[in-house]
GUTORKE-193012 format. One line per field, with one value per residue: residue number from 1; residue in one letter; z, y, x of N, C-alpha, C, O in turn. Coordinates in Angstrom, 2 decimals, padded with zeros to 5 digits. Example, Ala and Ser with C-alpha at 12.3 -4.5 7.8 and 13.67 -1.06 7.14 Angstrom:
% residues 2
nr	1_2
rest	A_S
n_zz	007.80_007.08
n_yy	-005.69_-002.25
n_xx	013.19_012.85
ca_zz	007.80_007.14
ca_yy	-004.50_-001.06
ca_xx	012.30_013.67
c_zz	007.80_007.87
c_yy	-003.30_000.03
c_xx	013.20_012.90
o_zz	008.46_008.04
o_yy	-003.32_001.14
o_xx	014.24_013.41
***
This chain:
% residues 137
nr	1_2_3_4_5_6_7_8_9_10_11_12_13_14_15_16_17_18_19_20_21_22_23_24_25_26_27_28_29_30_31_32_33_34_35_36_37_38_39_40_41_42_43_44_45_46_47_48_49_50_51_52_53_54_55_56_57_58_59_60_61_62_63_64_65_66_67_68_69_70_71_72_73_74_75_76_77_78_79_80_81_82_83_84_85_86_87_88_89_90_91_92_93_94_95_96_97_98_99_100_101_102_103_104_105_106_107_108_109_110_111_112_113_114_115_116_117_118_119_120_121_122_123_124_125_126_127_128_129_130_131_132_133_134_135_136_137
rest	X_X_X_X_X_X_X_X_X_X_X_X_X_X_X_X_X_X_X_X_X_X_X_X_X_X_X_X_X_X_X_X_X_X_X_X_X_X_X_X_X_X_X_X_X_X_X_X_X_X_X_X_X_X_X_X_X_X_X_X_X_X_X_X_X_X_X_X_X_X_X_X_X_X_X_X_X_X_X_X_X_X_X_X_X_X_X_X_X_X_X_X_X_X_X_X_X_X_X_X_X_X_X_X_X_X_X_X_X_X_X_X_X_X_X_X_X_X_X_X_X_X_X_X_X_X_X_X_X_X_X_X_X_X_X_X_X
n_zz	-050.52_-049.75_-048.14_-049.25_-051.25_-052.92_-053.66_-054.44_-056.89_-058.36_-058.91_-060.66_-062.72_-062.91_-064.57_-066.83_-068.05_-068.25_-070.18_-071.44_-069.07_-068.93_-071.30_-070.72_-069.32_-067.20_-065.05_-065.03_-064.64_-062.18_-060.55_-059.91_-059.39_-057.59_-056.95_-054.24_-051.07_-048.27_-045.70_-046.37_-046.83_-047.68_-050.73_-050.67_-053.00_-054.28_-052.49_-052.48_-053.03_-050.58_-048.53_-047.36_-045.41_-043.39_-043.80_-043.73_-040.72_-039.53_-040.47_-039.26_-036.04_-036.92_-037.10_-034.36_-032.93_-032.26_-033.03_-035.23_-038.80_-041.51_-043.28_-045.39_-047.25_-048.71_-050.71_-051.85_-051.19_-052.27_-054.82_-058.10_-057.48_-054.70_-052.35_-050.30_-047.83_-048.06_-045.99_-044.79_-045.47_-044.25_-043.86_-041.40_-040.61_-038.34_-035.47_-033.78_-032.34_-030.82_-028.68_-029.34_-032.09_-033.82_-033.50_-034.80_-033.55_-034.99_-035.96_-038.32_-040.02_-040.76_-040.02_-041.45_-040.13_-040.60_-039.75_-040.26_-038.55_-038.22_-041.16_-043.81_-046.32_-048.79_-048.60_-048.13_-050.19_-052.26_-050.79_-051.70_-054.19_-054.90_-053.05_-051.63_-049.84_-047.10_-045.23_-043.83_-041.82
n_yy	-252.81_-254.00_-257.36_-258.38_-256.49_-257.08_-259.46_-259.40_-258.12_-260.31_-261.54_-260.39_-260.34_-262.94_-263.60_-262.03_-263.31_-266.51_-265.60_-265.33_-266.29_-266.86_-268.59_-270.93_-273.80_-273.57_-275.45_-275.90_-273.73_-272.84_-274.98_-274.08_-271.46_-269.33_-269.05_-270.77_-269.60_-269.72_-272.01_-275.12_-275.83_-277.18_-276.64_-274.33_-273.00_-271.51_-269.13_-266.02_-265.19_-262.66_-263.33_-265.80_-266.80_-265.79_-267.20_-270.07_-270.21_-270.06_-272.62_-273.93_-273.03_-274.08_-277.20_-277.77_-277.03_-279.28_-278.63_-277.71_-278.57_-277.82_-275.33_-272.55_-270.77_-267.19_-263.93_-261.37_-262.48_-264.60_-263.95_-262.08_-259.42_-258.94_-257.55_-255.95_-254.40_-255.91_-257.18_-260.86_-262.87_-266.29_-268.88_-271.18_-274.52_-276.10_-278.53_-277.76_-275.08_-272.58_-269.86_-269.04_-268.60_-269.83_-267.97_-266.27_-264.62_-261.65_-258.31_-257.49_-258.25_-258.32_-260.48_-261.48_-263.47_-266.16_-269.29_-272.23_-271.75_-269.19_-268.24_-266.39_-267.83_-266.73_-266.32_-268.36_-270.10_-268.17_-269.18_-271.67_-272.02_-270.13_-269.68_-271.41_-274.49_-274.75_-276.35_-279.14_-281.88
n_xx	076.94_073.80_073.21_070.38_069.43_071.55_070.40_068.22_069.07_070.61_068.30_066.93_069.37_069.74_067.24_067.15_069.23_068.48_066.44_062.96_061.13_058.67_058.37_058.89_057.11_054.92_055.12_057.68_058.43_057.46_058.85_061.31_061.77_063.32_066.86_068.03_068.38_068.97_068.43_067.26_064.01_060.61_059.56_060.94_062.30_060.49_059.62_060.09_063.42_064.44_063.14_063.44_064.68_063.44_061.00_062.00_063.01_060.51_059.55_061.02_060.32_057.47_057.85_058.55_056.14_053.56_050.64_050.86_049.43_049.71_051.23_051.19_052.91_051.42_050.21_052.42_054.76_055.70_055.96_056.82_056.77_057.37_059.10_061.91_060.44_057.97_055.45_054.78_052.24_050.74_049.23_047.82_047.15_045.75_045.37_043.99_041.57_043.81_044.63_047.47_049.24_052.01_055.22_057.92_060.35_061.19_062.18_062.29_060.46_057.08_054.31_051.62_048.90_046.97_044.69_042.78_040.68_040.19_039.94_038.55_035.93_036.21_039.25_040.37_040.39_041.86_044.30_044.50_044.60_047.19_048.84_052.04_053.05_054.97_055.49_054.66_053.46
ca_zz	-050.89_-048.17_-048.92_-049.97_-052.78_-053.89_-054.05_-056.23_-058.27_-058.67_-058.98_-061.99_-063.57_-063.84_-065.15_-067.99_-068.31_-069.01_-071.21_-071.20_-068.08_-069.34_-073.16_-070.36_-069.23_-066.00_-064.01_-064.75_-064.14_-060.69_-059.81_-059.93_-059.46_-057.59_-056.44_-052.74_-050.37_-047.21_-045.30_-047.62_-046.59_-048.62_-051.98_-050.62_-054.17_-054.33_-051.73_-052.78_-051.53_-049.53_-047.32_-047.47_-044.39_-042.25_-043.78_-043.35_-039.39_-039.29_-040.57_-037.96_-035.69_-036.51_-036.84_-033.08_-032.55_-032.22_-032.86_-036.55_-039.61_-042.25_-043.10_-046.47_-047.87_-050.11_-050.84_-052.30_-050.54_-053.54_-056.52_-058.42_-056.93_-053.17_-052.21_-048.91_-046.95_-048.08_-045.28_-044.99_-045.76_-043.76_-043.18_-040.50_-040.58_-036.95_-035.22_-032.61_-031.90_-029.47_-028.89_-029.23_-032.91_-033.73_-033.61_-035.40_-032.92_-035.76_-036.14_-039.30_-041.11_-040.43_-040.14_-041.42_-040.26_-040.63_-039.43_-040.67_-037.85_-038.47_-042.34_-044.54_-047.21_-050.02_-048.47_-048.30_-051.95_-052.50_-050.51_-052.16_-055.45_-055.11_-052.25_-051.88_-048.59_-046.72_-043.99_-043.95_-041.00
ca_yy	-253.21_-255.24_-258.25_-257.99_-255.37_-258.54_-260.71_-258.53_-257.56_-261.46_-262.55_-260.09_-260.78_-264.32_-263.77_-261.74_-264.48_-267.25_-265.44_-264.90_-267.50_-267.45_-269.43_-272.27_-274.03_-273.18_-276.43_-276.08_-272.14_-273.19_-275.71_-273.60_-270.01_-268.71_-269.50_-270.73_-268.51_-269.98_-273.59_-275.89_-276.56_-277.78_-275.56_-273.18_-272.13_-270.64_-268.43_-265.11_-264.72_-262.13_-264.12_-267.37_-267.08_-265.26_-268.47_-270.99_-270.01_-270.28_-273.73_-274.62_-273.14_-275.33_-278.40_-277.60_-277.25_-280.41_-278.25_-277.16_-279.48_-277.54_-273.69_-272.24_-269.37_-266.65_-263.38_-261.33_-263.26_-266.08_-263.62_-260.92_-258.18_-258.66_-256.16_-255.81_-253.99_-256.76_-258.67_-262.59_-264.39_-267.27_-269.72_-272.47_-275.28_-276.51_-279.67_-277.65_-273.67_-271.89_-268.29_-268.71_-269.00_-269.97_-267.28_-265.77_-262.70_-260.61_-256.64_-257.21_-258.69_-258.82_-261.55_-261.61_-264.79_-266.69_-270.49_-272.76_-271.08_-267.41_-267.29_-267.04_-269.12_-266.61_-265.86_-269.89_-270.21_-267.85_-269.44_-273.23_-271.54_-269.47_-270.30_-272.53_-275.14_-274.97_-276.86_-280.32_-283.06
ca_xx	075.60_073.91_072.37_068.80_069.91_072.41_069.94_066.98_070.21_071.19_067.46_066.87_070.01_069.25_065.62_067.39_070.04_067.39_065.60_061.62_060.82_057.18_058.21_058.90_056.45_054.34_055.15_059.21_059.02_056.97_060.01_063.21_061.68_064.36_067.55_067.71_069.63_068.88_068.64_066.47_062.69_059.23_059.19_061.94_062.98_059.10_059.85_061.31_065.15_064.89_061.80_063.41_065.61_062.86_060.16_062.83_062.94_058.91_059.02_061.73_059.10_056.14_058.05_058.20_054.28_052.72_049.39_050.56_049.64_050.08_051.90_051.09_052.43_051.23_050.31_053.52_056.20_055.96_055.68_058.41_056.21_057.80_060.13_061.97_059.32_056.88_054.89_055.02_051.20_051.12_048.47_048.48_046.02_045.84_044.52_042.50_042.38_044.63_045.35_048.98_050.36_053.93_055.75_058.88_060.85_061.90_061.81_063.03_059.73_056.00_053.73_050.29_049.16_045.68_043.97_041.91_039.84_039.86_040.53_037.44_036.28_037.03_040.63_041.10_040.12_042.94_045.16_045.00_044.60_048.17_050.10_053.17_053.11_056.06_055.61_053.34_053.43
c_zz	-049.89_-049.11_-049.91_-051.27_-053.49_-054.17_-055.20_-057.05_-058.81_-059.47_-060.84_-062.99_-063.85_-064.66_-066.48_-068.87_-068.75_-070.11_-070.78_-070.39_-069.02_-070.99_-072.10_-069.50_-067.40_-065.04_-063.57_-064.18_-062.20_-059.69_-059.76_-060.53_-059.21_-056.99_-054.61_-051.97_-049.20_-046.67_-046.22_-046.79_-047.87_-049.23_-051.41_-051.80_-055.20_-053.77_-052.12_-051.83_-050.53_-048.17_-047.16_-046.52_-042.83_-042.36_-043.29_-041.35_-039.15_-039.42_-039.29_-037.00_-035.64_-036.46_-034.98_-032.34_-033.00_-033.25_-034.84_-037.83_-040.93_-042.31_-044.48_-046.67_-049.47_-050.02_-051.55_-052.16_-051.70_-054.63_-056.72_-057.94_-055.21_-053.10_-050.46_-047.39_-046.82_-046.47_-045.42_-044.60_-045.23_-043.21_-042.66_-040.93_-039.16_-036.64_-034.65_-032.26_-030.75_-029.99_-029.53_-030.72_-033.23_-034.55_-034.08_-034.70_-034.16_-035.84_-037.33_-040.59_-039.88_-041.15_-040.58_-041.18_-039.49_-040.14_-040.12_-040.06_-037.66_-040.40_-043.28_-045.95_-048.44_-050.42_-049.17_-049.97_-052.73_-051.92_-051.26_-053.66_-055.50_-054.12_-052.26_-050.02_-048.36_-045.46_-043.85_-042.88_-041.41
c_yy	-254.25_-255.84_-258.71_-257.34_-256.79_-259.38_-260.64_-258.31_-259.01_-262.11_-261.76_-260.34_-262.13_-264.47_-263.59_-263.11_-265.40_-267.17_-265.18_-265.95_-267.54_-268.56_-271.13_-272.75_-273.41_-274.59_-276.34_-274.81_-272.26_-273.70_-275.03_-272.02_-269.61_-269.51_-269.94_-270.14_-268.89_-271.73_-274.12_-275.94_-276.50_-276.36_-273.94_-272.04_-271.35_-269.47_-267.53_-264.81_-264.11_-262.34_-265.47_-267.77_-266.66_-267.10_-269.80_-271.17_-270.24_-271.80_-274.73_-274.71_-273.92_-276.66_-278.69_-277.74_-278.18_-280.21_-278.29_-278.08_-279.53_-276.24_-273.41_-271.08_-268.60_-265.15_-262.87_-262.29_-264.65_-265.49_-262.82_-259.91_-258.20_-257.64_-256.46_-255.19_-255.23_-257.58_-259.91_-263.19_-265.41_-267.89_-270.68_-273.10_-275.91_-277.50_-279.06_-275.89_-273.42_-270.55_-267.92_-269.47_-269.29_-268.71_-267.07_-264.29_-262.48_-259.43_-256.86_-257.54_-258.67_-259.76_-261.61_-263.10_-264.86_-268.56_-270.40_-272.40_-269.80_-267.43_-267.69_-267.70_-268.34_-266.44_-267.74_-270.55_-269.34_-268.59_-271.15_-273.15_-271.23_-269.46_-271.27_-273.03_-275.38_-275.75_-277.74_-281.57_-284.17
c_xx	075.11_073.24_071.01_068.99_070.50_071.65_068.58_067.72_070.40_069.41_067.09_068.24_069.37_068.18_066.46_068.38_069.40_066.43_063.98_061.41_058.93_057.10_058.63_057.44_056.13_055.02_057.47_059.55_058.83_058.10_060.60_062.76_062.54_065.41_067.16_068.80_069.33_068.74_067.27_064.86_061.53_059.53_060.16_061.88_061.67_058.82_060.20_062.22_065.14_063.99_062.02_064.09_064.38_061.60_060.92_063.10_061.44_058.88_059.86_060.63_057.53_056.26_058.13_057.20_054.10_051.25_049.15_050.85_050.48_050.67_051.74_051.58_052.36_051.26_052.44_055.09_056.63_055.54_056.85_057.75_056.66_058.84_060.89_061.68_058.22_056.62_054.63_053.72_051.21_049.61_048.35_047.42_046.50_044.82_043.23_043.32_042.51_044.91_046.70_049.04_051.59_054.02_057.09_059.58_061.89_061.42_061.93_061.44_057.94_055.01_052.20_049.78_047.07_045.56_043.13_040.58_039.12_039.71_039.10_037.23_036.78_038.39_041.18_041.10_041.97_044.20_045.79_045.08_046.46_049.41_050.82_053.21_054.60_056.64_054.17_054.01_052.63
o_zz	-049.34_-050.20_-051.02_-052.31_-054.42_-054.98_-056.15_-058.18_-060.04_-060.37_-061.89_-064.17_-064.81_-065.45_-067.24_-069.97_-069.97_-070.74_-069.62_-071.09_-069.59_-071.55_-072.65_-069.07_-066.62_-064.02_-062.59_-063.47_-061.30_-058.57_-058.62_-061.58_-060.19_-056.51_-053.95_-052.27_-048.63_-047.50_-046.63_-045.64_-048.86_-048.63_-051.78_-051.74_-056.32_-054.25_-052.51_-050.66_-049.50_-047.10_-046.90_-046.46_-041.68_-041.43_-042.47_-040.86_-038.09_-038.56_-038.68_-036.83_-034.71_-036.02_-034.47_-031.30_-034.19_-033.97_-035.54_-038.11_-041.40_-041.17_-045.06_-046.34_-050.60_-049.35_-051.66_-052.88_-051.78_-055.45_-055.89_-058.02_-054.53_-054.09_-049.61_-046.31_-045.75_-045.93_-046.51_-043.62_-045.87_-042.27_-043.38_-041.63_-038.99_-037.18_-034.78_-032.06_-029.80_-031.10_-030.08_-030.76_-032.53_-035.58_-033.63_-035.16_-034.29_-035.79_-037.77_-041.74_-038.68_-042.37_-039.60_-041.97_-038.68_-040.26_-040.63_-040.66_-037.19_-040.86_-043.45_-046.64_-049.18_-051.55_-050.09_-050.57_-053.42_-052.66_-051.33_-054.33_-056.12_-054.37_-052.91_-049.11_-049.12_-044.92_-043.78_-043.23_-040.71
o_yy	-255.12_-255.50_-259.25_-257.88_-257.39_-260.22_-261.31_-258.24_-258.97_-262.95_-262.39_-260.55_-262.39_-265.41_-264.55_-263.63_-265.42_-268.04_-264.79_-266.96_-268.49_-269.06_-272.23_-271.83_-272.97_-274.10_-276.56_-274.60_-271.94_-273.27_-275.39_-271.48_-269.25_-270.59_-269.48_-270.23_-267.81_-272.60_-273.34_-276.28_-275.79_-275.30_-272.78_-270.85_-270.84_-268.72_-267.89_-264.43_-264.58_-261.74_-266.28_-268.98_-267.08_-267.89_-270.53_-272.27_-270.87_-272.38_-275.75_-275.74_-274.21_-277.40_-279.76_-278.39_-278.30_-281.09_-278.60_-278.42_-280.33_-275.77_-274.30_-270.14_-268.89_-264.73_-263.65_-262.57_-265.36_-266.10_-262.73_-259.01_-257.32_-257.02_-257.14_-255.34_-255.52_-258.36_-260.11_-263.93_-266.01_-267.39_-271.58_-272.46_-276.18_-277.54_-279.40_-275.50_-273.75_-270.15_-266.86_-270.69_-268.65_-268.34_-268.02_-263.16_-262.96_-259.33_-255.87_-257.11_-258.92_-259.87_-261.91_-263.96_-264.27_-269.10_-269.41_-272.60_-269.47_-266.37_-268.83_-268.06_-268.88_-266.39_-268.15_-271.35_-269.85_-268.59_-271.62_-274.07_-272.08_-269.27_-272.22_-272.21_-276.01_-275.78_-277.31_-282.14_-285.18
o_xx	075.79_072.80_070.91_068.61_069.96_072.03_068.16_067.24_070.31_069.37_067.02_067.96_068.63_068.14_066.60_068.19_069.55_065.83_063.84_061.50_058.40_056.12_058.64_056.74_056.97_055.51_058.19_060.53_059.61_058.36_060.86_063.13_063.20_065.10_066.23_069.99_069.47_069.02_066.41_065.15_061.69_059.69_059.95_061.59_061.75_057.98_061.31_062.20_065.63_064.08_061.13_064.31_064.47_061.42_060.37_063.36_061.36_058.22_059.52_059.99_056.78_055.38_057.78_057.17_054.38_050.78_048.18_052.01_051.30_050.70_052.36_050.85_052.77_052.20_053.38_056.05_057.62_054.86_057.76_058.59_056.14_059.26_060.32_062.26_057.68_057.41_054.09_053.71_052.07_048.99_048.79_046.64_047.69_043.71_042.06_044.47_041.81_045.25_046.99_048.92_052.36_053.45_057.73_059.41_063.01_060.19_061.34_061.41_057.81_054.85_051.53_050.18_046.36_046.66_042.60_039.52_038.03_039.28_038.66_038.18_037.61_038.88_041.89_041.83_042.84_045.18_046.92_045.56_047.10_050.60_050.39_053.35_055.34_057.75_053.02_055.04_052.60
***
């Protein structure tokens, strides 16, 4: 069984194991969604497992850029509806725009990725509404 499988198999066991996560409250379910399976950064355990090693390398990445303030993400990658096809949501907030985003070389995952410069206002509404910040200077 490769990993990914182990870790949707581990993440639904535990759901069942806890019981109905929704009879707890929204702010404790928010904290300690899922386990963390990869090196620790901002709201990791928001992340779903099997995107938490490819996000965890992104935030390495912008701690690198000078340029990048903030890194938000959303779309599927922070709900139980991700899967391991899913694409990785990602919005930067940047001091000043440049062509060149921080980048991630993986085959293994794609990047949808938006600025404070390109992303419009009803996306950004979504994004401060439902995304989890993983990366803040």
């Amino acid at each position: 069984m490769d990993t990914q499988k182990i870790i949707v198999t581990l993440f639904w066991y535990n759901r069942r194991r806890r019981g109905n996560s929704l009879a707890r409250s929204t702010k404790e379910r928010d904290k300690d969604m899922w386990r963390l399976v990869s090196k620790n950064f901002l709201n990791a355990r928001r992340i779903f497992p099997t995107k938490q090693r490819h996000v965890a390398d992104m935030v390495e990445t912008c701690r690198q850029d000078k340029n990048v303030k903030r890194a938000v993400v959303f779309g599927s990658s922070v709900t139980a509806a991700c899967n391991p096809w899913s694409d990785i949501d990602i919005y930067f907030e940047l001091d000043e725009e440049k062509p060149n985003l921080p980048t991630y070389p993986s085959h293994k995952v794609v990047w949808d990725k938006w600025t404070n410069f390109s992303v419009s206002p009803e996306l950004l509404k979504e994004i401060e509404q439902k995304g989890v910040t993983v990366y803040e200077r």
